[in-house]
ROTORTI-548392 format. One record per atom (N, C-alpha, C): residue number from 1; atom name; x, y, z. Coordinates in Angstrom, 2 decimals. Example, Ala and Ser with C-alpha at 12.3 -4.5 7.8 and 13.67 -1.06 7.14 Angstrom:
2
+-----+----+---------+---------+---------+
|   i | at |      c1 |      c2 |      c3 |
+-----+----+---------+---------+---------+
|   1 |  N |   13.19 |   -5.69 |    7.80 |
|   1 | CA |   12.30 |   -4.50 |    7.80 |
|   1 |  C |   13.20 |   -3.30 |    7.80 |
|   2 |  N |   12.85 |   -2.25 |    7.08 |
|   2 | CA |   13.67 |   -1.06 |    7.14 |
|   2 |  C |   12.90 |    0.03 |    7.87 |
+-----+----+---------+---------+---------+
***
This chain:
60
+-----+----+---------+---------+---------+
|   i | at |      c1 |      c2 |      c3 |
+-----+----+---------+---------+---------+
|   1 |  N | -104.97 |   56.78 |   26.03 |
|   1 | CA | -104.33 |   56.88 |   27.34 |
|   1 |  C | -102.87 |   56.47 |   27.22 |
|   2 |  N | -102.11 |   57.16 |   27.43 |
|   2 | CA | -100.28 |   56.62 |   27.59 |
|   2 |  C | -100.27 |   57.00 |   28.98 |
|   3 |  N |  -99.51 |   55.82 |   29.40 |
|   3 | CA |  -99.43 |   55.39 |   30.45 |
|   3 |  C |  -97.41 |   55.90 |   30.88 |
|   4 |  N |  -96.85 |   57.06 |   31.21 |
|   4 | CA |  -95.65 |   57.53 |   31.21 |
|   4 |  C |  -95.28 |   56.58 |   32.67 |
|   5 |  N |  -94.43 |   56.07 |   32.53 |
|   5 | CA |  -93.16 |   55.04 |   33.20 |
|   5 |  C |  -92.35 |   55.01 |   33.16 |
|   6 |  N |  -90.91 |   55.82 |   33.80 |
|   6 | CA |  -89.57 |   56.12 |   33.34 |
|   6 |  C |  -89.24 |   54.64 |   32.93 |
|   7 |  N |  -88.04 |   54.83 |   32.30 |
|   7 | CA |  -87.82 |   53.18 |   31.92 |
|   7 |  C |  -87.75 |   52.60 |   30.83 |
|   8 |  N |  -89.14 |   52.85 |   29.93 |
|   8 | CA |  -90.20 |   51.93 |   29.43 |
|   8 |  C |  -89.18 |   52.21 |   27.81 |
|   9 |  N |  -89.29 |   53.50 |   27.80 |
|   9 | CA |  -88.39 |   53.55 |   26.13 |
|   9 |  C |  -86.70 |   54.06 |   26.34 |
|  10 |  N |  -86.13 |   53.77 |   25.40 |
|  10 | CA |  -84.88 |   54.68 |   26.14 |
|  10 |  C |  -84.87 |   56.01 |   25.98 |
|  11 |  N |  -83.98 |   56.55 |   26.62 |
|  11 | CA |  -83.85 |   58.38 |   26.47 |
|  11 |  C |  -83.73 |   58.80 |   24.90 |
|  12 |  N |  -82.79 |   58.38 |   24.78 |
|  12 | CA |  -82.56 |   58.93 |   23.24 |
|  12 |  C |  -83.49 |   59.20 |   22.02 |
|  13 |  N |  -84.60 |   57.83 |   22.27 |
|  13 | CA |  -85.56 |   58.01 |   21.64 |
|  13 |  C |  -86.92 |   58.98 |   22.18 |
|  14 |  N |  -87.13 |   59.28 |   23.32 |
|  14 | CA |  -87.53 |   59.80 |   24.05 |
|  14 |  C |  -87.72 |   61.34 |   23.20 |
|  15 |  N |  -86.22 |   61.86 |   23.20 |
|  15 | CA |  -85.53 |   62.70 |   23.02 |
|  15 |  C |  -86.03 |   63.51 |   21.83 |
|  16 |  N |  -85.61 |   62.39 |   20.53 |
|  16 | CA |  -85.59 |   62.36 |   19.08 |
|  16 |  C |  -87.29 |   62.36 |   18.47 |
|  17 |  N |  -88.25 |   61.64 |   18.71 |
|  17 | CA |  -89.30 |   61.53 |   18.82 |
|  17 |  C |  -90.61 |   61.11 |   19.73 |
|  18 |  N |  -90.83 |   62.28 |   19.85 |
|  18 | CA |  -91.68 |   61.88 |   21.31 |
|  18 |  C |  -92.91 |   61.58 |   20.74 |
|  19 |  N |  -94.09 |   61.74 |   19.50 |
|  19 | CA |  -95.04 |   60.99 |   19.25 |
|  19 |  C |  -95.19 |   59.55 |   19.15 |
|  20 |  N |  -93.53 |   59.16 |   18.11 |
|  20 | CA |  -93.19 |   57.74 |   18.35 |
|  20 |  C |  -93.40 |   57.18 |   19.04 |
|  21 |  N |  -92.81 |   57.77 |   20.53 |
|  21 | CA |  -92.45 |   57.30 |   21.85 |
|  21 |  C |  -93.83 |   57.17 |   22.76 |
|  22 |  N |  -94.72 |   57.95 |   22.76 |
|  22 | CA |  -95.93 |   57.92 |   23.09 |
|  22 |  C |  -97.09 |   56.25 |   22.39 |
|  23 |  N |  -96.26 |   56.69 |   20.92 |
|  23 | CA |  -97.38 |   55.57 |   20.42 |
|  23 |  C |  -97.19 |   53.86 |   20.32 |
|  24 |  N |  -95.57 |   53.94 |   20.18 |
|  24 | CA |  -95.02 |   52.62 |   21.33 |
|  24 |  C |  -95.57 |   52.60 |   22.99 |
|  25 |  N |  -95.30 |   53.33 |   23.57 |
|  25 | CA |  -95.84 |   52.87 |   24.76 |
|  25 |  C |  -97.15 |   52.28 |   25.08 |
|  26 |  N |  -98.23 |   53.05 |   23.94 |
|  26 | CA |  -99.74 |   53.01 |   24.01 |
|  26 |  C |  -99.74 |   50.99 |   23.65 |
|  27 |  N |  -98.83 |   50.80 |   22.64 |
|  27 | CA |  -98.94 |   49.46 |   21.99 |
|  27 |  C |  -98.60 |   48.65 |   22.77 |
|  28 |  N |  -97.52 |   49.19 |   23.53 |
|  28 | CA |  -97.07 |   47.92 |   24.73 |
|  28 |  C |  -97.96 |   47.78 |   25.50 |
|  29 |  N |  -98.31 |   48.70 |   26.50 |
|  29 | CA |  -99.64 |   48.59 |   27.33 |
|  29 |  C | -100.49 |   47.69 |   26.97 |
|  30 |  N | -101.63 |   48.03 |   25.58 |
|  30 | CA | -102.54 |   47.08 |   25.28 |
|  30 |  C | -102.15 |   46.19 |   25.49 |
|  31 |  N | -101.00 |   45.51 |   24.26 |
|  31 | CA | -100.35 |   44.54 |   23.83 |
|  31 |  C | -100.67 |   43.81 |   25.83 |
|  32 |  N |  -99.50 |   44.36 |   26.72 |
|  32 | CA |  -99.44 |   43.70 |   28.05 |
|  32 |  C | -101.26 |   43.52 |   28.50 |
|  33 |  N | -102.25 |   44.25 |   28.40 |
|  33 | CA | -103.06 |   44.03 |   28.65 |
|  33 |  C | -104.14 |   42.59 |   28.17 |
|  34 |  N | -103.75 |   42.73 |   26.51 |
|  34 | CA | -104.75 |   41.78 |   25.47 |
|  34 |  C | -104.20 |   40.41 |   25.84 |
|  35 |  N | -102.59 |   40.46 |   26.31 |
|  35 | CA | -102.21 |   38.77 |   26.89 |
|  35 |  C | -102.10 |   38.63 |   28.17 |
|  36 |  N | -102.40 |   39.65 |   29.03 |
|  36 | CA | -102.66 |   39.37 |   30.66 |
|  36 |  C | -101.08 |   39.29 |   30.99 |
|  37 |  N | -100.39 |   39.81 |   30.26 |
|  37 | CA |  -99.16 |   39.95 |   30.74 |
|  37 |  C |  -98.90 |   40.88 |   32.24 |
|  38 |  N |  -97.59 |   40.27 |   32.72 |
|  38 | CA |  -98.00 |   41.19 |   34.16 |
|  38 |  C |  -96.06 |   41.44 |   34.43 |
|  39 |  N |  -96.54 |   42.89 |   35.17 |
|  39 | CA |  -95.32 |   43.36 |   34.98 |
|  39 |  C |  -94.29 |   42.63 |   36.15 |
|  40 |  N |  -92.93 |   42.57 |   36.23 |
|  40 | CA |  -92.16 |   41.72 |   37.00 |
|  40 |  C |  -92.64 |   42.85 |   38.33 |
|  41 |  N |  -92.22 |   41.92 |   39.67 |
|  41 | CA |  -91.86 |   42.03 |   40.81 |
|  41 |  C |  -90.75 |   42.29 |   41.35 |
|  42 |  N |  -90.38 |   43.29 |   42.19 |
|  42 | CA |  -88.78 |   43.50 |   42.58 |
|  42 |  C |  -88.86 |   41.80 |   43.37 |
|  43 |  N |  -87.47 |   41.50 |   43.44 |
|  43 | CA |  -86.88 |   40.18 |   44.26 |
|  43 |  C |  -87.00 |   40.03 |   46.02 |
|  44 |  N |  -87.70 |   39.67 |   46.17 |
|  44 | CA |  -87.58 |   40.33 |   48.00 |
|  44 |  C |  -85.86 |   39.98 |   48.86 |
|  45 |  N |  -85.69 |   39.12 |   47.95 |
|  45 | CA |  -84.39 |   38.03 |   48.66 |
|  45 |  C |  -83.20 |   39.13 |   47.18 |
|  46 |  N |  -83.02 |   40.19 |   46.57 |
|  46 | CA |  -82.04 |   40.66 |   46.25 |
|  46 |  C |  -81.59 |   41.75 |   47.19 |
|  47 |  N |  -80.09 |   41.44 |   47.26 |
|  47 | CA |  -79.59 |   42.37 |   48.13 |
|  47 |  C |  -78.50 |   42.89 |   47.47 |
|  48 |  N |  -78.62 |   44.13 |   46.62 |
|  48 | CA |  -77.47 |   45.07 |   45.75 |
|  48 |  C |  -75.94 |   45.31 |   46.92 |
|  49 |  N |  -75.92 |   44.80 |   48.04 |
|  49 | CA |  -74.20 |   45.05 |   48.64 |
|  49 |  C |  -73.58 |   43.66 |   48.24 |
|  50 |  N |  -74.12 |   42.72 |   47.83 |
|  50 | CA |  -73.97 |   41.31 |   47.48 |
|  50 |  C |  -73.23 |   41.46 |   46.08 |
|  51 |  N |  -71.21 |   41.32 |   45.98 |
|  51 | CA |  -71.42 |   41.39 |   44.60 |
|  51 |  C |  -72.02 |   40.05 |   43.94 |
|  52 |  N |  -71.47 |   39.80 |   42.60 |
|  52 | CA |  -72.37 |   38.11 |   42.26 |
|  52 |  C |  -71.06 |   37.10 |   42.10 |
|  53 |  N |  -69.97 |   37.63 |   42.33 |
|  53 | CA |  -68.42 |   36.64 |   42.28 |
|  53 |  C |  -68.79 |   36.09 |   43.78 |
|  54 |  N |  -69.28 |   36.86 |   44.99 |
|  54 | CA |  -69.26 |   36.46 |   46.19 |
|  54 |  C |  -70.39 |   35.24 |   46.24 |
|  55 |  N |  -71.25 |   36.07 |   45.88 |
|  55 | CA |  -72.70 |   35.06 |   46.04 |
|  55 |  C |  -72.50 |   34.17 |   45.37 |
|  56 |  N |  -71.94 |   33.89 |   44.31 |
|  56 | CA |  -71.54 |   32.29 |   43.50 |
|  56 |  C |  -70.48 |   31.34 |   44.38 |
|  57 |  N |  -69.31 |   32.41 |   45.27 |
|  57 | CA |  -68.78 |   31.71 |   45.87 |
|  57 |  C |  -68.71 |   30.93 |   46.52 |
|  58 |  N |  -69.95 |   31.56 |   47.57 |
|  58 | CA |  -70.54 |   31.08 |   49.00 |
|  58 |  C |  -71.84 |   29.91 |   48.96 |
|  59 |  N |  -72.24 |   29.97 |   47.61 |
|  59 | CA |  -73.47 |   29.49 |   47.39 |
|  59 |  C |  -73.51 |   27.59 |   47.01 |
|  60 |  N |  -72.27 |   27.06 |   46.45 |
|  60 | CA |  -72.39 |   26.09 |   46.56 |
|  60 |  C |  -71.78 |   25.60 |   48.05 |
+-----+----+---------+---------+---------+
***
């Protein structure tokens, strides 16, 4: 089972070898599965109009 997730490999390699690219993904998966690894969460509190010079400014 490969599990396709934009993202996950970069393009280039994507590109250049796609069995590779298939059989890395298969390894990560398990791999995330065999240690109960869990994938991140978007931030509920990030707000992308926020640059980060401002938000450091204001923040102390």
């Amino acid at each position: 089972m490969v599990v396709k997730k934009k993202g996950i490999v970069p393009k280039w390699i994507k590109k250049t070898d796609i069995k590779k690219t298939e059989e890395l993904t298969e390894k990560l998966h398990q791999w995330r599965e065999k240690v109960g690894a869990k994938m991140m969460e978007p931030n509920p509190d990030y707000d992308p109009s926020v640059k980060a010079y401002e938000f450091y400014k204001y923040k102390n």
